[in-house]
Every structure is written in structure tokens, then in C-alpha cells.
C-alpha positions, 0 to 999 in steps of 0.5 A: 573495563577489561578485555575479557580472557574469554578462552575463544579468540574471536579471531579465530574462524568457528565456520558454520556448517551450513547452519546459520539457524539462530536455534543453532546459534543460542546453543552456541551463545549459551555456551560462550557466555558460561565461559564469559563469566568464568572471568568477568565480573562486570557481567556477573553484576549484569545477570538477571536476578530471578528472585528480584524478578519475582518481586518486581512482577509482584507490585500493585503498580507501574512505580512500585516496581520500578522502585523495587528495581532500583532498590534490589539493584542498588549497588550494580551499574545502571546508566552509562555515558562516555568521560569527558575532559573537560580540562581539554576542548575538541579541537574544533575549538568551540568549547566542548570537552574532549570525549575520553574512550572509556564509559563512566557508569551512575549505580542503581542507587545514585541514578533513583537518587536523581530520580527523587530529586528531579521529581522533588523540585519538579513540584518544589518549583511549580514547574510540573505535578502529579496529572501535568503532562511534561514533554522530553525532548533529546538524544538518548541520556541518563538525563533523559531517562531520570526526567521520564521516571521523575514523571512515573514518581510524581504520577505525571504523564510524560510526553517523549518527543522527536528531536527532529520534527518540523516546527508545525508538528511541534507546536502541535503536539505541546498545544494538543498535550497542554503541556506544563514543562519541556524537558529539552537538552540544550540543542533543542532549545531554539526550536523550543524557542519558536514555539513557545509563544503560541503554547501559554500552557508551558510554564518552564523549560528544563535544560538537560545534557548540560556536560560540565566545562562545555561553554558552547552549550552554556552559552546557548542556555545564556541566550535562550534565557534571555529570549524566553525572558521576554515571553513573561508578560500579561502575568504569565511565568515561563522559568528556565532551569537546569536539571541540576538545579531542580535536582538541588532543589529538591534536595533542599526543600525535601524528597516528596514521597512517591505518587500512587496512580490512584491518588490521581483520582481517575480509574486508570489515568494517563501515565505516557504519551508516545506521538507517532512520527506525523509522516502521513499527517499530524502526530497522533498521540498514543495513550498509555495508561497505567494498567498498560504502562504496568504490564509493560514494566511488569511483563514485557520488561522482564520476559523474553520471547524466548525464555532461554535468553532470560539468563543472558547478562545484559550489557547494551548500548543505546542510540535509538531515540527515546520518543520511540518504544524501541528506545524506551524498551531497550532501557526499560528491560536493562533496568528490570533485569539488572543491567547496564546501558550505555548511551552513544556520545553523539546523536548523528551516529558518528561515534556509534561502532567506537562506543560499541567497541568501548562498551562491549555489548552482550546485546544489540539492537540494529535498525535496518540502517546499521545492519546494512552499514555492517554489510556494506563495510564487509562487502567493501572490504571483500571488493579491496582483497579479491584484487588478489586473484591467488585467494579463494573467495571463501578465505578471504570471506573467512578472514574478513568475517573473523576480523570484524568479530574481534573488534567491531561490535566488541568482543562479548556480543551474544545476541543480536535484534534487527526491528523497526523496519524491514532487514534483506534476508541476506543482511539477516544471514550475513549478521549471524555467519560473521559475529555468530550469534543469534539475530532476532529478526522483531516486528512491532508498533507504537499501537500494539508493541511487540508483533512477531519474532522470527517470524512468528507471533508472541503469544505472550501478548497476541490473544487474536488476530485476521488477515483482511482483504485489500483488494485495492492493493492486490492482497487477498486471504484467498491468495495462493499458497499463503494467505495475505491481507493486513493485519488485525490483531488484539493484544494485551499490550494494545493502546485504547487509542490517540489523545484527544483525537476521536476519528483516528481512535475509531480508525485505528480499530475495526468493527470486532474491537481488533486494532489496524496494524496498517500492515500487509502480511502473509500468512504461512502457518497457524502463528506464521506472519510474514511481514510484507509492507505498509499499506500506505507504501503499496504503489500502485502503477497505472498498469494496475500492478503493486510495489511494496517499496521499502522491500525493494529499497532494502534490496537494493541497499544491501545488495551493492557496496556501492549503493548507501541508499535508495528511495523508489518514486511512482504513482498511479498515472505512470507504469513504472517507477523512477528513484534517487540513488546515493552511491557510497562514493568512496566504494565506488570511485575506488572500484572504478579506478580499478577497472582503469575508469574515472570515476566521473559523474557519468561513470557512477551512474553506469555502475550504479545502473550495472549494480541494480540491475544485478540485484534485480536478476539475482532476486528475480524482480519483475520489470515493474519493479526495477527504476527505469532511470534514477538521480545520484544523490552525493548527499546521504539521506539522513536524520539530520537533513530530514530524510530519514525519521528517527529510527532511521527509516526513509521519511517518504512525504519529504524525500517525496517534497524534495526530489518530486519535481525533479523526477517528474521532470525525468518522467516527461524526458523520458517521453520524449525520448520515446517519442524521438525513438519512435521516429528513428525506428523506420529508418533503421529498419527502412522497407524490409520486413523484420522478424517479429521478435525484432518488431516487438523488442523495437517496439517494447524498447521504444515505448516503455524505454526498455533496453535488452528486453527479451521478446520471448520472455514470460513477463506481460507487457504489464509487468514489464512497466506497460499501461493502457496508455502505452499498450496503444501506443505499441499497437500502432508502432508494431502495425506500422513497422510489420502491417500486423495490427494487434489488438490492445487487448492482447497487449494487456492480457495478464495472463501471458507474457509478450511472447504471445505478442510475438506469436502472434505476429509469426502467425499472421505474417506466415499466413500472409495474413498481413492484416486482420479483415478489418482494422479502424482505418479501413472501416472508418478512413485513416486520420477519421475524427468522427465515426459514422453509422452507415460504414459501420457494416457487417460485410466489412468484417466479414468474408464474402465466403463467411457470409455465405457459410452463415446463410446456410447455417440452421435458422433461428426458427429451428431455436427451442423456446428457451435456451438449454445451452447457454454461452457467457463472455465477461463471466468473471466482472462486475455484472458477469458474476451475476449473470452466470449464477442467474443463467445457472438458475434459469438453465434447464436442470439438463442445461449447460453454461459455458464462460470464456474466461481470459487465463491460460488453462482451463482450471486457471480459468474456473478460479478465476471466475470462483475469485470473483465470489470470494469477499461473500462466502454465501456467493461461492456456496451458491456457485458451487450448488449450481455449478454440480454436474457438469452444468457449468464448464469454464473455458480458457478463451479470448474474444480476440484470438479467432475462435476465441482462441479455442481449439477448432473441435472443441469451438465447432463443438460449441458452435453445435450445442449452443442455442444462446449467447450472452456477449458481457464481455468487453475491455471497459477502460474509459481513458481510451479512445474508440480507435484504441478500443476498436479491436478489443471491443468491435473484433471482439463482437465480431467474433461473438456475431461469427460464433452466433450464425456458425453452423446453427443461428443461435440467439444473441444478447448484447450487453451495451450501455445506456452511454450508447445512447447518451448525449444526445442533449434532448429534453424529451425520452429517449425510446428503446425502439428508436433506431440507433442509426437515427439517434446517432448517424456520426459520433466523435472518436474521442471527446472526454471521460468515457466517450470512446467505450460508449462509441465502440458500443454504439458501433458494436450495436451497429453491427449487430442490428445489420446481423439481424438484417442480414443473416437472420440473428436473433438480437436483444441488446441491454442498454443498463445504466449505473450497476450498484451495490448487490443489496445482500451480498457482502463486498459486491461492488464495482470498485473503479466505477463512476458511482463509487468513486463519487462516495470515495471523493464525499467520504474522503473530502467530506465536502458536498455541494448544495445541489449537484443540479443547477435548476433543483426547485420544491417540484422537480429534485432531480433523479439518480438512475441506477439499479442493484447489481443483481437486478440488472443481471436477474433482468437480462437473464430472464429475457435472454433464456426465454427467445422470441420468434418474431411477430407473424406475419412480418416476414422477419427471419429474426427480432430485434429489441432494445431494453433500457434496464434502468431505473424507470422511476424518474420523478421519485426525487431520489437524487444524488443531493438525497444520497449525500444526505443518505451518506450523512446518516451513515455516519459520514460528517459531510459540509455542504459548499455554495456556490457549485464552483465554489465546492468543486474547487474545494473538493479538486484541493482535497482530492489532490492532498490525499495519499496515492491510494486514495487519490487512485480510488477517487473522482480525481480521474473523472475530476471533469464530469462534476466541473459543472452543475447537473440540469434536474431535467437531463436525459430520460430513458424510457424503459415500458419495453423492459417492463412489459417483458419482465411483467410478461415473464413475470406473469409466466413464472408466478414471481412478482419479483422479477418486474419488481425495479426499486427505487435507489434507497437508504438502505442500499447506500449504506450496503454499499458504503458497508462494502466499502468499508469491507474492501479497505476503500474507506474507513468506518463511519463515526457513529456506527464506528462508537456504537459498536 
């Protein structure tokens, strides 16, 4: 091969003027190959041929029209390899030939002429016939590509396999196929080997890739036939031969005519199995069969998704695997159109850019990993030149740039791919300035081939497609400005499903038939997808926010000369994330050099953390999202090692098993580093009283291990890597070093940055205000382990002054007898949603709701709320219906700010209009304990309980929870007029799953009923026990709670105990106490709006009552036995396990193998609730108050529905498994799954 005499120098800069647009660059690739083939004839015999084209797309079936390719093309040159010498071995001195710089190419003619033969002896020798499955398993060859169209020949289904799978999974894949013959390349044999003896379907073993002269790899072939030799017992035959030997073979017992596809026998049979990488399981095999295997020869082989590059010659080079389709596809649309490709020398890739530069490609396919090698070499370069100061930067980019065009790709590149995985834009960009020619940016699958193009769907193929919510993982089609979701689709180019694997198929689509790509996109235009990330790459940190990790690893892979490679670790227990870095070392030290450092271990590092820290500031990453600490890694991530797949993507599940317990023992030295900074703190600020945006940097740097954080930034104390947990933890390191207690609430409000924290701090500090008027310490005792009823006072809260103020408020007698003005806190939660709507109706036409919404403006605020409807469109109808003329007002609020951090006209406005408050809202968070949740959930009621008695006394209902009076361990009911004050006199702080919200309830209830005692408040408290699915509404769950974390785990184990109770017996089965969401919220509004004086002739200023709003129905034998077996019939296959210690640590096993999203979804944080067998008869909880006052509405309003408590039922379970399926949170059941 020539150079060509192409009338540009390469060498010579063409600087685009800023328009890198590939629109602009076809225009100009166009041109430049007219004038490539003015001179050069190698790419004349490459241009595609219309009319052979036509031909090709004409015939009945996927081997007629490989044939008539390869007959049209004949005399042109097909497949290419690099020339050995064989005469000479490498200097390594193991006997392989010495590899010559130049490519040899086989013709049309002579490569079908191979095809014929191998095809021939295949079935001259027994080793495969028409309908066996044949596996190939090697690098990239003409070898290859001969064996995998001898399979297409004899109607036989090829089965590609990965060269660098585990023992496990391929053993898997050759007994699942029922393999008849492995076609293998001599490196691949040992592992070959292994497996053999538990595979009896393999009755030969064809060697491949054997180089004349190459003794190494005869010697090999020598030892494997003697190994395999032995396996020939009890009748079984297991031959070993060469590829020239059953090509001679068949050469001499004759070329057997091609086999049609109907000769098969089947309508449309197999033709191709494409297993999947196994990286999130066993390899899952996905069927082509013929009429899909023809479209693909016929169609996507021979189209572009642009028609313009049609006329392209195609000259390619080949490195990607060809188990995967962009390897197949490469090769398949080289053939149909008439080109050339050529096959890299070695399989490690350390040949590739010197093949490339022999081969001189018109066209190229980069994976990710190569285009960023391109970039990297470009940036270490730039770093070497700039030494020199007296050269603008620009130049030396020029030169640079122009250098690389001349030689590193070859010289007659006029199109370049990037797919497999995602490319940084900024890679994208540098690609098409530096080698100008268009880069096409592709998305694909193995299920569904070619997805988008630049971005934009190919409609060639795509005939349909949605975007789905996943709430779980923070991606919604309300989303604004783009919708996001994952991707559904159907295409023509779609595969049926997975090979002898029924569950996976019925996953891999939904319910309309569209397949699951798995995939998050945006969508920002009619045909637009912008791809984001694998769902299973979503992390989700404890905080709740999400990272799409292999988006940021690419960031970080790019943008730095000196970081080869990145791989981000987190998981749901943590708030931020750690990673492992592998530092281009040779960069590196030579950049430290430069800056007179030694370029020691430590050196590295504090470049490395410079460099990601830069490239954080530069793309504007949040705190979250950048690694708090990483191992170097000298060691590259590569294919060879196992951490890197085939197509060069990061294999999470073993760069995970090998760096795992390393990083989470960074995690707990981290901790400890905090705790010891923690100590210092006092000391280096000794008595004085610090600013308080010192008092917060401090206290963020020492608890979330920040340096340089701003403390008057935008981010929230989320984003910048804080959960739960640590927001505690800061509350009590600011309280001490300022004596200003902030609530842990306002530390996780995700509506504003830590500024807020600080503003709070200045306010309460210039105000004096030191601390608020009561804190867990003062009301409770420093160091209290248990929390008693009788400090549990109204007047430790509030000011004598205040106290005065709401004696002379306007008395509860002056209230109308139902409610006009109406206030709601918690609107946009669970139960809140429904409350608003049912306040909504039951408000007079005049009347008005208001809902304090946590957000920081108003119209921020109502799309919060309206959000909360969004997975029902019925649900936003009704709201909006009801919500007309001024009848619902949405205020940006917070229960704990003063006021409810309201302006002081528009509160004491409120403080005027309102007649009733609904008190919903709390933080329900049950890792924490009842100190930490004293602020936000006890303040918090006091300042529902300061708005009730300002001004006017206004009616007061609290919703609590049954929890409040729980635990108590006694056999009989528990009443609703029972004083809580009897029932619990003292409670622990803290004392597993959930006691901490249920204690500061108990306290908030505490409160309120001294309200009642003290000022005249008008006091309802709802004690609801487990809110279910709402029974219409679609998607209406509350996804995080305890019921539907237990039919995650069911689901996701499918394992169930006999009996969840310890003493079940034929005439007690136990009880499951739940009711409808709607239920629950239609119960508390009725009563909540309709006030009651109390009774004549008591002398009381104010009532007082409880309603247990549960499922009175305790003897109705629905237990959580019958609801797994309701779970059963919704098509979910669950095994029942005895004995119950048996089942639970069965169940912990599965829970803890399950990937990070599951895991976060199910019972794994509430593991210890189900440690031991429930008692049939646990506690009851009387509810004939409820009743009677629902009858008595009832009664009222001519509705029967509403004193009407169901029963849990079949029907709801299902609704509610349907909602999880709507949500992503489980898959779809099996039987309803097949009969749609």
C-alpha cells in the first residue's frame, strides 16, 4: 500500500472556525475523498456498489445475500491480517513469527472459498450440521469471520463468546447452548479445557489463528490434544482439529451446497446467539433468528443512518471483539458494501495506532477507552511544548493537532464512530478539531442494535418508543426543562428475548410489548435522547441523592493528562463517594519533575487530588459527586486483568470485588478522622465566640471531612455529601461550639443551601437569642436516657408572655361548626396528598386550604405539591378541579423557622382566617433517634400549637401514629380514650427500628393534650397505623415504608416463612392492620372539618380525642401469611421456608446478594423487625370512637362510605404490587407478564 498523493498535506493546519459541527465536517470529508480517489486505486475497489446493493437487499434470506456479496465482489479484498516472517521469531524467543509493517489481504473469492470448505468438513467430520449450535470463541480474525459464516452456510447457530469470561460463566453458556463444537483460537484453549468435562454436548474442538511457523502456539495445540484425548471414555467422541484441516476436509470429500433456512424445519429458526457480558449475572443469550438476522444483512448492513456516507470507500480496521455486535457489525457492513477490514495483530491493543497507521482507515470505530488514549496523548503533548512560554497556546495546539492528523490515525481517515459507552463531549470535540472529520457520537444494544445517532433516534429501525418514570432513582417525565426516564422502545431490529431463560425475556419487555433498554435518557426534542446512564449505575447515596457514575468517571478520564483511568465507589449507607485512580504515571512524574517535586508516592496523590478537583470546578459538579478520597492504582484497568469488559467498558461487579474492602476501610479511617477532629475543634477555638460562617465551615470540614468549603454557598448540606446521620452530628458540633441549637431539620432541607445554616446562626447570635426556648437537654436533662411524660409541658416551651397572649386569644366556643379556612402542614407526603384533596371537597365552596410546603418561593412550592400527583393523570385533574378560584393557596413555609418562616402580616393574617389545622407534617426518618428528632418534630408542634392559640383559638388535629402507643406487650385492647400519660409515663430515647419517631410523637401528643388543659385548644389526635396503596390511583404508594419494603424483600428473594406468626393455629390466623391511603386521609378530614364543642355541662373550654384509624377488623384471618399467598397469585413464585430462623437467614443471604438499588428498596434496613416470629395475638387497638364518629358523620351526609373500614384484600395487594411495577421498584409478574 502507498501513500496516497492526496493534494492536502495533513500537516498542514485546515482551523476551523468555530464549527466543529459534523454537518460542516461531511461537507468537507466529501470533498477530500473525491480527491482521494482521483489517485488511489485501493479505494476505488472499496467504493460501495449501488447496483450490487440492490441485489443483496433482493434475496429471500440471510445466506442468499451474504452469497451474492461475496460473489458481486469477488475479485476486490476482503479481510485483512498483518504479514508475518515466519523464517524469523520475535525476539522474546518463544517461537513466534515476527510480525512485517504491512497488511496482507484474502479476496472475496478466496475467503467464500474458505467458507465452503470449513462449512464442508464441519459435517464431512461430524463435528457441527445444520440446527447444532457452534460457539467461537477468539480475538478478531479472518479465522473467525470464516467460521461465523460456515455457520450461516450450513444453517447452523453460531454462538460468539467473550475471550475473557470466568470459568463459571463459560461453562454456563456451553451447557445452556448445548453446544456441538467450539471454534477457539489456540490461547483460548486451556480455558477450553476446564470446562469440558461437565459439557458431554461438545463432540469437537476446532483450533483456529494457528500462524504458520508459530511453535509456541503448536505446542500448545500438542498439549491440549493430549488433555482432551483423555475425555474420550464411556463412548464419547471429542475430536481436535485445526481450521485447515477441516477445510482440507471438506475440499476433499466435497463442498456440500449451501442450507436454506426453511430446510430447517421451523418458521423462523435461530440463526445467532449473542450472550450478554454476565456483568450483573449469569450471560444471558439473545436470539437472533432468521428474519432478524436477514434484516440485519440486508438492511442495517448496507444503510447508514445518513445516506450521505453511503458513498464512502470503506477501508476499516477491527479490534473490537466479535462476541459483541459492534465487532460483528463492523465486518458485516465491510462485507455488504464491498470493503476492506483489517484485523489488529494483538488482542491487548498494543499494536493498534502502528496497524492503524499501516491500514490507513477511511473509517473508524473508537470506544470511549481509545478516544480518550487520542486525548490524552494530545494533552501530554501540549504539557511537554508549553514549557516553552514564547509560544501562544493556540499554536502550539495547531501544531500539535496537525501532527497527529499526518500520522496517527493514517492518512485517509474520513469518518470516524465513538459508541459502546459514553464519550465527555469535550473528547467528541477535540476528535473532530484535530483529525476534522465527522465523529459520529452512536448508541446502541445487544437487545435492540442501533438506538440514536448524534443524539437523535434512527428511525430506520425505531418505530416506537417512552420514557418511564423511575422515581427510585430521581428521574421523572415531569422532570424540567427535559423529560427523563428510561428508555422503552420497539424496533425492527429488536431480539424476541434470552435463550431458554423464560424470567429474563418477560423482563426484558413491559406490558405494551416495548423492550427495557435499562437506560436513563433525557429527552429534549420530538426524536431527541440524550443518553444519561445505566439504571444499575445510578448510586444512590444515603442523602438520597443519585450519581450516574460512568458520566463522571469519563470526566475525570478526560479531562486530566494525568489520570489513565477512574472508577467512583458509593453506596446507600454513605453520603459521598470514594474512588480508585490510575494515574498515567509517566505524565505525571515528568510534570512533577517540572515543578522541581519528586515525584514520590505522596506527590502523586496531591496532583491527582489538584487535577479532580479542577475538573469538578470546571464542569460545576456538586459536592456529592466528587470522591472525598481515592487509592492510586500503578496497575491499569485492563481486559486482560478482568477489570475492564470486552469493549473496554469498567467491569463494576470485579473492579467492586477487588477494591471493595480496601475502600471501605478508607471509609471507617475517614470516621475516624472526623471524630478526632471533632476533638480539636474546642481547643483551637478555645472560649471565644466565633462568626458564624467559622462555626459552620468548622463544623462541615469536620463532619463531612470537607476542605475549603464555602459556608455561604448554594449547595445543600445534601449535595455537598451529608445524610441523616451526619446532619446530627453537625447540629451538636455547631450547638456546642456556638450555643445556637439548629434544627436537623434545617440542616437537610433540600430547598437551601448551608447559608441558611449560617443565616441562622447570625440571627439568633445578634438577637442574643443564644438558644431557642427549649432544647432535648433542658426539657429532658443532658445525657437523659429515658424521656418522661411529666417534663413533657407545654410551659417549658412557651414564654410566660405567650402564654398570656393566648389566654386572650378568641376561645374555641367562637369556632363555626365546620371549618371554612383550613391549614395543612405535610400536604406534599404520603398521606398528605390525600388530605389536601379531601380537605378540598369537604371545604365549603367559599372556603379556603392553605399547605406550608418546604421550598424556597411560592410557585416552587405548588409544583412541589402538584409533583406529588404526577404518576396518576386523574390525580392532577382532580387537583386542579378543586384547587380553582382561589380555594387552595400553597405557601413556601417551614415548621421550624418562627412563624413558620412567614412574613409577619401574611402569618398574623393566617393567624386571623384560620379556623382549623391539620398538623401532617413531620420528618419521618426512623434511623434516628428522639433527641435528634426532638427539633424538627416536637418544635415543630410547637409551632403548629403557637399558630393554633394566636389571635383566635383554632381547632387542632394532630396526625400521630399508632406506633405512639405501641409496645406496650399487653394482651388486652388498647382504647382510644385511655390517657397516654398512664399508658406511657417514661419511654427509652432510642431502642431499635423506629422508636425515636414514634417517642417524639408520643411527646408531641404530650403537648398537645396540656394545650388542651391549659389554653382551651380544641385537640383531635389520629393515631393511623400502616397507610396502604390508594385502591385506584395508579402509582400511589408510599415506597420507603415498612409494608412495601416487606413485598420488595418477597419479590425479591421469593422466599416466605411458613407462618410469619409463632403460635397461628386453625381458629386464630393472625391480622395484618392496614387500611387504603385514601381511607386513612377521607377518615381524618371528616372529622377534622365538622368541630365539636365539648359535652354540656362539664365545664371544659376545649375536647379532646383520640381515633385510632386502623383496621378494626382483628379477627378476619387476613394475615401477612394470606397476603404472601395473595402475592403468589399475582404471579410472583414464592417458596415457603421452615423453620422461621431457617427463612430469616435465607432471606438476609438474598437480601444482602441483591445490587445496590434493590438492596436500598428492601427490608435490609429494617432486617431486625422480621429477626423473630410475630405472636397471632399481639397488640389490638380498639377504634369504636372512630367508628361511631364516622357512622355519626355518616349519618349526616347520607354516605355509608364513609363509616365503611375494609378489609385488607386480594385486590389491593395486587393494586399495590401493580404500583410497584408502575414505579420500577419491581419487575412484572410472570403470569400476567405471558398473558399480556
Amino acid at each position: 500500500m502507498n501513500p496516497s498523493s492526496d493534494i492536502h498535506d495533513p500537516r498542514e493546519p485546515e482551523i476551523l472556525q468555530n464549527d466543529d459541527s459534523n454537518e460542516t465536517l461531511l461537507t468537507r470529508s466529501l470533498e477530500r475523498c473525491a480527491r482521494l480517489l482521483a489517485t488511489d486505486e485501493e479505494l476505488r475497489r472499496a467504493l460501495p456498489s449501488p447496483e450490487a446493493l440492490e441485489q443483496i437487499r433482493s434475496r429471500q434470506t440471510a445466506i442468499e445475500s451474504v452469497a451474492t456479496a461475496f460473489a458481486l465482489y469477488a475479485d476486490r479484498p476482503c479481510l485483512g491480517r498483518r504479514a508475518l516472517d515466519v523464517a524469523a521469531a520475535e525476539p522474546d524467543g518463544g517461537g513466534s513469527p515476527r510480525p512485517l509493517p504491512e497488511f496482507r489481504t484474502a479476496s472475496y473469492a478466496d475467503v467464500w472459498s474458505r467458507v465452503e470448505a470449513f462449512a464442508s468438513g464441519l459435517r464431512h467430520d461430524r463435528l457441527a450440521d445444520t440446527g447444532d449450535l457452534v460457539g467461537i470463541m477468539g480475538f478478531g480474525s479472518t479465522d473467525w469471520v470464516v467460521a461465523d459464516l460456515a455457520c450461516l452456510y450450513l444453517s447452523a447457530v453460531s454462538v460468539p463468546m467473550q475471550t475473557s469470561m470466568i470459568p463459571a460463566d463459560l461453562q454456563h453458556i456451553v451447557a445452556e447452548a448445548e453446544l456441538a463444537c467450539i471454534v477457539c483460537s489456540v490461547d483460548q484453549l486451556a480455558r477450553i479445557e476446564a470446562v469440558l468435562p461437565r459439557c458431554p454436548s461438545v463432540r469437537g474442538v476446532v483450533v483456529i489463528d494457528l500462524a504458520d511457523g508459530d511453535r509456541r502456539a503448536q505446542d500448545e495445540l500438542d498439549r491440549a490434544r493430549r488433555a482432551l484425548r483423555a475425555l474420550e471414555t464411556g463412548g464419547r467422541r471429542l475430536a481436535v482439529r485445526t481450521q485447515q484441516e477441516v477445510e482440507r476436509l471438506g475440499r476433499q470429500h466435497g463442498i456440500v451446497p449451501k442450507v436454506l433456512p426453511e430446510e430447517r424445519g421451523e418458521r423462523d429458526p435461530l440463526m445467532t446467539l449473542m450472550y450478554t457480558s454476565g456483568s450483573t449475572g449469569s450471560p444471558k443469550g439473545a436470539m437472533i433468528p432468521e428474519s432478524l438476522w436477514r434484516r440485519y444483512w440486508q438492511q442495517a448492513f448496507t444503510r447508514s443512518h445518513d445516506p450521505r456516507l453511503d458513498v464512502l470507500p470503506h477501508v476499516g480496521i477491527n479490534y473490537s471483539p466479535m462476541n459483541h455486535f459492534i465487532g460483528r457489525t463492523q465486518v458485516g457492513r465491510s462485507l455488504m458494501r464491498g470493503g476492506v477490514t483489517h484485523f489488529v495483530l494483538r488482542s491487548d491493543m498494543s499494536t493498534l495506532f502502528e496497524d492503524i497507521r499501516l491500514a490507513r482507515p477511511t473509517a473508524l470505530f473508537l470506544v470511549p477507552r481509545i478516544a480518550e488514549m487520542i486525548h490524552q496523548q494530545f494533552q501530554a503533548e501540549l504539557l511537554k511544548r508549553s514549557r516553552d512560554l514564547d509560544i501562544a497556546q493556540e499554536r502550539i495546539e495547531h501544531e500539535i493537532m496537525a501532527d497527529m492528523r499526518a500520522s496517527l490515525l493514517g492518512d485517509r481517515l474520513l469518518l470516524a464512530t465513538v459508541a459502546s459507552a459514553p464519550t465527555p463531549p469535550e473528547v467528541l470535540s477535540f476528535l473532530k478539531r484535530c483529525f476534522e472529520v465527522p465523529v459520529i457520537d452512536g448508541y446502541g444494544s445487544t437487545e435492540a442494535a442501533s438506538l440514536t445517532f448524534d443524539d437523535r433516534l434512527d428511525r430506520e429501525f425505531v418505530t416506537e418508543f417512552k420514557l418511564v418514570d423511575m422515581p427510585e432513582l430521581g428521574y421523572r417525565t415531569a422532570d424540567e426543562p427535559y423529560p427523563r426516564g428510561e428508555l422503552h422502545l420497539r424496533s425492527l431490529l429488536m431480539v424476541p428475548g434470552y435463550y431458554k431463560n423464560e424470567q429474563a425475556t418477560r423482563e426484558l419487555f413491559d406490558e405494551e410489548g416495548l423492550m427495557n433498554t435499562g437506560d436513563i435518557v433525557e429527552q429534549r426534542g420530538p426524536d431527541t435522547l440524550v443518553w444519561i446512564d445505566r439504571a444499575r449505575n445510578v448510586l444512590k447515596l444515603s442523602q438520597g441523592e443519585f450519581v450516574a457514575t460512568s458520566r463522571i468517571e469519563a470526566l475525570y478520564s478526560a479531562g486530566s493528562p494525568f489520570i489513565h483511568q477512574a472508577f467512583l465507589y458509593g453506596n446507600s449507607a454513605r453520603s459521598y463517594l470514594l474512588a480508585v485512580v490510575v494515574p498515567d504515571l509517566q505524565a505525571a512524574s515528568a510534570h512533577l519533575r517540572r515543578r522541581g517535586a519528586e515525584p514520590d508516592d505522596a506527590a502523586v496523590k496531591q496532583l491527582l487530588r489538584e487535577e479532580i478537583d479542577r475538573i469538578a470546578r470546571d464542569n460545576q459538579l456538586r459536592g456529592y459527586e466528587i470522591p472525598r478520597d481515592f487509592l492510586v492504582e500503578g496497575a491499569p484497568f485492563t481486559r486482560e486483568n478482568g477489570l475492564l469488559t470486552e469493549t473496554q467498558k469498567p467491569a463494576r461487579a470485579r473492579l467492586r470485588a477487588r477494591y471493595g474492602a480496601r475502600l471501605e476501610e478508607m471509609y471507617a479511617a475517614i470516621e475516624r478522622t472526623q471524630i478526632e477532629q471533632l476533638r480539636g475543634l474546642h481547643e483551637e477555638l478555645g472560649a471565644t465566640a466565633p462568626p458564624a460562617d467559622v462555626v459552620v465551615k468548622r463544623a462541615l470540614e469536620a463532619t463531612l471531612g470537607l476542605a475549603d468549603v464555602e459556608p455561604r454557598g448554594a449547595q445543600s448540606f445534601a449535595q455537598l455529601g451529608g445524610d441523616s446521620l451526619t446532619a446530627a452530628r453537625f447540629s451538636r458540633v455547631v450547638e456546642d461550639l456556638s450555643g445556637v441549637a439548629v434544627p436537623v431539620g434545617l440542616v437537610l432541607d433540600p430547598t437551601s443551601g448551608v447559608r441558611a445554616i449560617v443565616e441562622h446562626l447570625e440571627r439568633a447570635l445578634a438577637s442574643g437569642a443564644a438558644r431557642r426556648p427549649a432544647t432535648f437537654d433542658e426539657v429532658h436533662g443532658a445525657g437523659a436516657d429515658v424521656v418522661r411524660a411529666a417534663d413533657v409541658r407545654l410551659d417549658r416551651f412557651l414564654g410566660p408572655d405567650e402564654l398570656a397572649s393566648a389566654a386572650r386569644s378568641t376561645p374555641a366556643a367562637a369556632l363555626p361548626a365546620r371549618a371554612r379556612v383550613a391549614l395543612l402542614t405535610g400536604a406534599n407526603g404520603f398521606l398528605g396528598r390525600f388530605l389536601a384533596l379531601e380537605l378540598l371537597q369537604r371545604l365549603p365552596e367559599e372556603g379556603r386550604l392553605y399547605c406550608v410546603v418546604r421550598s424556597r418561593n411560592d410557585a416552587l412550592a405548588f409544583d412541589r405539591l402538584r409533583a406529588a400527583y404526577a404518576s396518576d393523570p386523574a390525580l392532577v385533574s382532580e387537583l386542579d378541579a378543586l384547587s380553582g378560584h382561589g380555594r387552595l393557596v400553597v405557601l413556601a413555609g417551614d415548621l421550624m423557622k418562627p412563624r413558620f418562616g412567614l412574613p409577619d402580616d401574611l402569618y398574623a393574617h393566617l393567624c386571623s382566617e384560620v379556623d382549623c389545622v391539620v398538623h401532617n407534617g413531620a420528618l419521618v426518618n426512623h434511623a434516628l433517634s428522639y433527641p435528634q428528632l426532638f427539633e424538627p418534630n416536637v418544635l415543630g408542634t410547637v409551632e403548629a400549637i403557637r399558630f393554633a392559640v394566636a389571635r383566635r383559638v383554632k381547632a387542632m388535629n394532630y396526625v400521630s401514629t399508632i406506633a405512639a402507643v405501641g409496645g406496650l406487650g399487653r394482651r388486652g385492647p388498647i382504647r382510644e380514650d385511655e390517657d397516654l400519660r398512664a399508658l406511657w409515663p417514661e419511654r427509652p430515647i432510642d431502642s431499635g427500628y423506629a422508636v425515636g419517631y414514634a417517642t417524639s410523637k408520643w411527646a408531641s401528643e404530650l403537648l398537645l393534650r396540656d394545650a388542651r388543659d391549659t389554653l382551651g385548644l380544641p385537640v383531635n389526635v389520629y393515631r393511623p397505623s400502616s397507610i396502604m396503596a390508594h385502591p385506584l390511583c395508579r402509582g400511589q404508594i408510599n415506597v420507603p415504608d415498612f409494608f412495601t419494603r416487606l413485598l420488595c424483600g418477597l419479590v425479591y428473594t421469593a422466599l416466605a416463612p411458613r407462618s410469619f406468626y409463632q403460635d397461628v393455629r386453625p381458629d386464630r390466623a393472625g391480622h395484618y392492620d392496614g387500611l387504603p391511603v385514601d381511607v386513612v386521609a377521607r377518615s381524618i378530614a371528616a372529622i377534622a372539618v365538622d368541630h365539636q364543642q365539648p359535652p354540656a355541662g362539664t365545664g371544659e373550654r376545649a375536647s379532646h380525642a383520640t381515633y385510632h384509624v386502623v383496621n378494626p377488623h382483628w379477627d378476619d384471618g387476613i394475615s401477612l401469611d394470606v397476603i404472601v399467598a395473595w402475592v403468589r397469585s399475582a404471579g410472583y413464585p414464592i417458596g415457603r421456608v421452615d423453620p422461621y430462623a431457617a427463612w430469616y437467614a435465607a432471606f438476609r443471604d438474598r437480601l444482602m446478594q441483591l445490587g445496590e438499588r434493590q438492596r436500598h428498596l428492601s427490608p435490609l434496613a429494617i432486617l431486625p423487625a422480621w429477626e423473630h416470629p410475630a405472636l397471632v395475638d399481639g397488640e389490638v387497638f380498639d377504634a369504636e370512637r372512630l367508628l361511631a364518629r364516622l357512622q355519626q358523620l355518616a349519618a349526616r351526609e347520607g354516605s355509608g362510605d364513609l363509616a365503611a373500614l375494609p378489609h385488607v384484600s386480594e385486590q389491593l395487594i395486587h393494586k399495590h404490587l401493580d404500583d410497584m411495577v408502575a414505579l420500577g421498584v419491581i419487575g412484572p409478574a410472570a403470569a400476567r407478564a405471558a398473558a399480556s
